[in-house]
N, CA and C atoms as an extended XYZ file, in Angstrom:
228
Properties=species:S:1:pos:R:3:atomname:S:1:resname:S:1:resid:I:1 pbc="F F F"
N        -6.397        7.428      -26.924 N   UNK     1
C        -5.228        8.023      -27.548 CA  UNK     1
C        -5.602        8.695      -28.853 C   UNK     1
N        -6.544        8.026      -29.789 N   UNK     2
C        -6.903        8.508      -31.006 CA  UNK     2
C        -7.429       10.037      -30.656 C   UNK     2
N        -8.494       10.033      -29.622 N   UNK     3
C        -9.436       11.494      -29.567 CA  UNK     3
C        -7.819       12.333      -28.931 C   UNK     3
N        -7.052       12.248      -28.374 N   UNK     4
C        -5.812       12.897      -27.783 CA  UNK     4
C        -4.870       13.197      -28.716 C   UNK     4
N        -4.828       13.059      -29.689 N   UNK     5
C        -4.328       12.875      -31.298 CA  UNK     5
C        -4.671       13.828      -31.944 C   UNK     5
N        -6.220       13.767      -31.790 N   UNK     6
C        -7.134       14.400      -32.614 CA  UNK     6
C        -7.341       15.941      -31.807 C   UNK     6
N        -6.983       16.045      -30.928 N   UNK     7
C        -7.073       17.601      -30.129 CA  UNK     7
C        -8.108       17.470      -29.523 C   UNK     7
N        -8.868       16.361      -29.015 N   UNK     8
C       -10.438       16.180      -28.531 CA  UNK     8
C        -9.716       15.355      -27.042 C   UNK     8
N       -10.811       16.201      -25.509 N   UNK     9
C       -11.099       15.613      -24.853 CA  UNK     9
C       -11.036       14.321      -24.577 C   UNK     9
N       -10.789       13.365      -23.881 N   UNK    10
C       -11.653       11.507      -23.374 CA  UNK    10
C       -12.365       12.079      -22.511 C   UNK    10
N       -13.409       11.360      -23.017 N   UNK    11
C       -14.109       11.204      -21.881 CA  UNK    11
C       -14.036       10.419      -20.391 C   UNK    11
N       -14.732       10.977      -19.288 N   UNK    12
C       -13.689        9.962      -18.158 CA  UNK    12
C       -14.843        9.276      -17.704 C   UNK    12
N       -14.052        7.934      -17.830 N   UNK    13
C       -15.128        6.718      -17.668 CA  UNK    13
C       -14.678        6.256      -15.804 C   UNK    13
N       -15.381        5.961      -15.126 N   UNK    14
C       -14.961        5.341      -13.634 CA  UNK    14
C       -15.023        4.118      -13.961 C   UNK    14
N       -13.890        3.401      -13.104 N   UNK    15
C       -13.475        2.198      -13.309 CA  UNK    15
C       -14.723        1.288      -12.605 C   UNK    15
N       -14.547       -0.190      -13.229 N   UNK    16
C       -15.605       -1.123      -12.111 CA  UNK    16
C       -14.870       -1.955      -11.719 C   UNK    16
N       -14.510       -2.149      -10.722 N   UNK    17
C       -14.063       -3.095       -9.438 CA  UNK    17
C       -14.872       -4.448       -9.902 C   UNK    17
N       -14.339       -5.527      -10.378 N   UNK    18
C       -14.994       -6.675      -10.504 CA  UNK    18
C       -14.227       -7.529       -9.541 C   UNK    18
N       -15.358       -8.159       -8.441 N   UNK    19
C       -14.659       -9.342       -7.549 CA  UNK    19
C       -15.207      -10.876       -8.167 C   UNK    19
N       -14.565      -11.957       -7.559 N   UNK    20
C       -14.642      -12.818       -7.475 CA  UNK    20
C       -15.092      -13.441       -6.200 C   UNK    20
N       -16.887      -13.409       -6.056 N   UNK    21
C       -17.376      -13.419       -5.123 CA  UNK    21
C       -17.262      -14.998       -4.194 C   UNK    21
N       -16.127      -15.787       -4.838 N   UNK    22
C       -16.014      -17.335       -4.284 CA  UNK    22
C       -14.018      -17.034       -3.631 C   UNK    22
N       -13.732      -16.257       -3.662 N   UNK    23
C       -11.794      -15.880       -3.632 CA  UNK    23
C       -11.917      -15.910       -1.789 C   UNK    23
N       -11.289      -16.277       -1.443 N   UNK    24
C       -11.045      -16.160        0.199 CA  UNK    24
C       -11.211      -15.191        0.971 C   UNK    24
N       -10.253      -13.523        0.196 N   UNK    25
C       -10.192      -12.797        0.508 CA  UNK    25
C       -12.338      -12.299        0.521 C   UNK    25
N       -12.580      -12.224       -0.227 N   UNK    26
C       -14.067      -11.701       -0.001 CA  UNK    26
C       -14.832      -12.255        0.490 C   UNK    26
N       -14.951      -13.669        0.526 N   UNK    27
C       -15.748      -14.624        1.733 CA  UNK    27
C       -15.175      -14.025        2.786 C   UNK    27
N       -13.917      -14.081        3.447 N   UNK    28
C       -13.466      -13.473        4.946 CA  UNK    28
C       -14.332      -11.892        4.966 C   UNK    28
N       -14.382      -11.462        3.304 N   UNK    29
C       -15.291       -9.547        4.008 CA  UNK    29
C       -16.498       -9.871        4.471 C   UNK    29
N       -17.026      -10.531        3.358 N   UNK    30
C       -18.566      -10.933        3.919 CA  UNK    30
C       -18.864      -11.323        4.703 C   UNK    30
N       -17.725      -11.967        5.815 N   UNK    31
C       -18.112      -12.863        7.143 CA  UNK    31
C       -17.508      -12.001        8.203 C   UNK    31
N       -17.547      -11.005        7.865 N   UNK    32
C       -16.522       -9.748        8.295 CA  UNK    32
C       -17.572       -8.772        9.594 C   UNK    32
N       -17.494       -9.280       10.856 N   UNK    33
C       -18.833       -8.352       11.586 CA  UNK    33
C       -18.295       -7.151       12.028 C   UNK    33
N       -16.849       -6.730       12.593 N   UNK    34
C       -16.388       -5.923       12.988 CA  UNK    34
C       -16.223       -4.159       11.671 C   UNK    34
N       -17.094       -3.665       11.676 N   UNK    35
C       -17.232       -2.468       10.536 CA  UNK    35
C       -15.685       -2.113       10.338 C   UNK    35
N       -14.920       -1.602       10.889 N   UNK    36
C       -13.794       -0.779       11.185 CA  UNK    36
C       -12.335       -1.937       10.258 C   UNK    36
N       -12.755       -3.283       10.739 N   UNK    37
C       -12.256       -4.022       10.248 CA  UNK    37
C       -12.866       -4.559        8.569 C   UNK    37
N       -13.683       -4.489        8.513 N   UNK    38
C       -14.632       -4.235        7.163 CA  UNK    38
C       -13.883       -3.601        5.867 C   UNK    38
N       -14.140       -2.314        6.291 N   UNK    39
C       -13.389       -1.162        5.960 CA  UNK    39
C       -11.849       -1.082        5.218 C   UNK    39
N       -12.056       -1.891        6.473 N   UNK    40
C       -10.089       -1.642        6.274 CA  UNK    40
C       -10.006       -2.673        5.029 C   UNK    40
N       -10.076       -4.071        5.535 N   UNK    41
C       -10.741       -5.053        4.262 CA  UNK    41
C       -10.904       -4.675        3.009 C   UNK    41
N       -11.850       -3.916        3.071 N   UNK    42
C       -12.403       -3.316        1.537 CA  UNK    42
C       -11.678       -2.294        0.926 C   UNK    42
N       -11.109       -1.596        1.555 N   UNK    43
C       -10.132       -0.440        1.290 CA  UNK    43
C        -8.655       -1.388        0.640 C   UNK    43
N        -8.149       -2.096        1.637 N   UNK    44
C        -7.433       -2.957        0.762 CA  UNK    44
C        -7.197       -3.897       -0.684 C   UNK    44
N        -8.817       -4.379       -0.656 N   UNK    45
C        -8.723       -5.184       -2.138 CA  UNK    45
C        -8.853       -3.870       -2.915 C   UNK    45
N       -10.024       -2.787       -2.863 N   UNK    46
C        -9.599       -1.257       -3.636 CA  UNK    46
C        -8.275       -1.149       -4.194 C   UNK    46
N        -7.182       -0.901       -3.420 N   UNK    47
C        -6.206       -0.298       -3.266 CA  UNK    47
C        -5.143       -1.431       -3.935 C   UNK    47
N        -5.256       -2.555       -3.756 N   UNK    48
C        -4.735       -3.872       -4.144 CA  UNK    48
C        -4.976       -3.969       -5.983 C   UNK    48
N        -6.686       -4.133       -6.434 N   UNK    49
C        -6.819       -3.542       -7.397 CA  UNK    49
C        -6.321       -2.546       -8.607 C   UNK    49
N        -6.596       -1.351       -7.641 N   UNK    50
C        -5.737       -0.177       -8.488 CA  UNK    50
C        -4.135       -0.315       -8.692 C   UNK    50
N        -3.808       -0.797       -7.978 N   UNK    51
C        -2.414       -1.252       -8.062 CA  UNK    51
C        -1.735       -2.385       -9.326 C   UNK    51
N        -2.633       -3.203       -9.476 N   UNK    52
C        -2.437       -3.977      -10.052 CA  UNK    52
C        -2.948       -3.936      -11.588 C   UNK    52
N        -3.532       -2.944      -11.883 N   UNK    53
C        -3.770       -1.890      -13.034 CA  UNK    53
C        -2.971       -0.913      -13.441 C   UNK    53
N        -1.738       -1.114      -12.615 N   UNK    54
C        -0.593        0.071      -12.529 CA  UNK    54
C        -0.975        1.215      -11.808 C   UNK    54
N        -1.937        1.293      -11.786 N   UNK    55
C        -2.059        2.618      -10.708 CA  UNK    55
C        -1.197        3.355       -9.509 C   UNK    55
N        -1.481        4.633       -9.341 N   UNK    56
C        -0.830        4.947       -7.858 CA  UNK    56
C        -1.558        5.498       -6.917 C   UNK    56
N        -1.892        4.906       -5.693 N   UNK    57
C        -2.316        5.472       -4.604 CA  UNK    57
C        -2.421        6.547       -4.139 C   UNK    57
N        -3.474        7.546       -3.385 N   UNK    58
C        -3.217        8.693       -2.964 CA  UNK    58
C        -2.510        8.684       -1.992 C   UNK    58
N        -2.630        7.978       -1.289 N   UNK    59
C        -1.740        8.047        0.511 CA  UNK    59
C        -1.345        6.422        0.690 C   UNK    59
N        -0.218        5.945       -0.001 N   UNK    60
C         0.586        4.956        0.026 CA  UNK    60
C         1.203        4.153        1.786 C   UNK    60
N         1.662        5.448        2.677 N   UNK    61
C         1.507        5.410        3.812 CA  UNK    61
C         0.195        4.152        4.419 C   UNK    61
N        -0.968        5.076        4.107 N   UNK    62
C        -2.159        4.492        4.877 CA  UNK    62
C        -2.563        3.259        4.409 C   UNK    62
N        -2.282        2.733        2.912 N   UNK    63
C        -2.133        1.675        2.716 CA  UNK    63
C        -1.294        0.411        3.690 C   UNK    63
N         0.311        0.606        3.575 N   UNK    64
C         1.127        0.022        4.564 CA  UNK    64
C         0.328       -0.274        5.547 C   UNK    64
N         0.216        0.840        6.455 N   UNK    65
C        -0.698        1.062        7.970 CA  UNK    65
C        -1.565       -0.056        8.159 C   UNK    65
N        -2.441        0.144        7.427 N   UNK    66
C        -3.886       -0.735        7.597 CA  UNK    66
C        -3.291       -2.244        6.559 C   UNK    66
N        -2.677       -2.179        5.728 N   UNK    67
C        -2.251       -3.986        5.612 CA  UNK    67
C        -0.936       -4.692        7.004 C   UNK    67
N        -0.389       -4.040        7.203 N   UNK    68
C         0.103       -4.519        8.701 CA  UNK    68
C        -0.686       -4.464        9.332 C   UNK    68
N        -1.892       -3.688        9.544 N   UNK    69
C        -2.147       -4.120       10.825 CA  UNK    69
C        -3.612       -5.537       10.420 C   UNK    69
N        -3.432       -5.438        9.289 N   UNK    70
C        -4.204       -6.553        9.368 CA  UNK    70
C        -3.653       -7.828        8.800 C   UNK    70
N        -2.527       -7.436        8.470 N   UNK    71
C        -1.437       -9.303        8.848 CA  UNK    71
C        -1.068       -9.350       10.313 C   UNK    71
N        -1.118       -8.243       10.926 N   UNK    72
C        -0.780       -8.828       13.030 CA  UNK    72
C        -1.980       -9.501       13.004 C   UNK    72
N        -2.983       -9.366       12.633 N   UNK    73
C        -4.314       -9.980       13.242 CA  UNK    73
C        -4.496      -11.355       12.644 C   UNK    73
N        -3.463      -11.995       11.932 N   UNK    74
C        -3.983      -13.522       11.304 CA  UNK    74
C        -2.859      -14.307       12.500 C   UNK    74
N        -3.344      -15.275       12.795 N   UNK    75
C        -2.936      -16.592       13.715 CA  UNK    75
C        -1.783      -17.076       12.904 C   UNK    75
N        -0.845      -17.120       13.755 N   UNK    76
C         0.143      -17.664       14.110 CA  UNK    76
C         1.582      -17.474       14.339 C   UNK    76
């Protein structure tokens, strides 16, 4: 905000995704053999992430999509 103040550029920093390599959700990726299902997995905690940073999604849709279809796939 200060350099935006000041009439100067920010510089753009990319965010780092920090997991918690003991959390359920990432033991289930790592034990994860199906790629497609992988994917989808990983795209979710992404997207879960950015969200929870306030962020907004590019395609909110494809989010929905791929977290239904991977709550049909849990037992019971």
């Amino acid at each position: 905000r200060l350099l935006k103040a000041a009439g100067q550029a920010a510089p753009t920093v990319k965010p780092t995704l920090e997991i918690n390599p003991s959390h359920a959700l990432v033991t289930r990726l790592n034990s994860e053999s199906d790629e497609d299902r992988f994917a989808d997995w990983a795209n979710l905690l992404l997207e879960q992430a950015l969200l929870a940073e306030g962020g907004q999604l590019d395609d909110p849709a494809s989010f929905v999509r791929r977290l239904n279809g991977l709550l049909a796939m849990l037992p019971g």
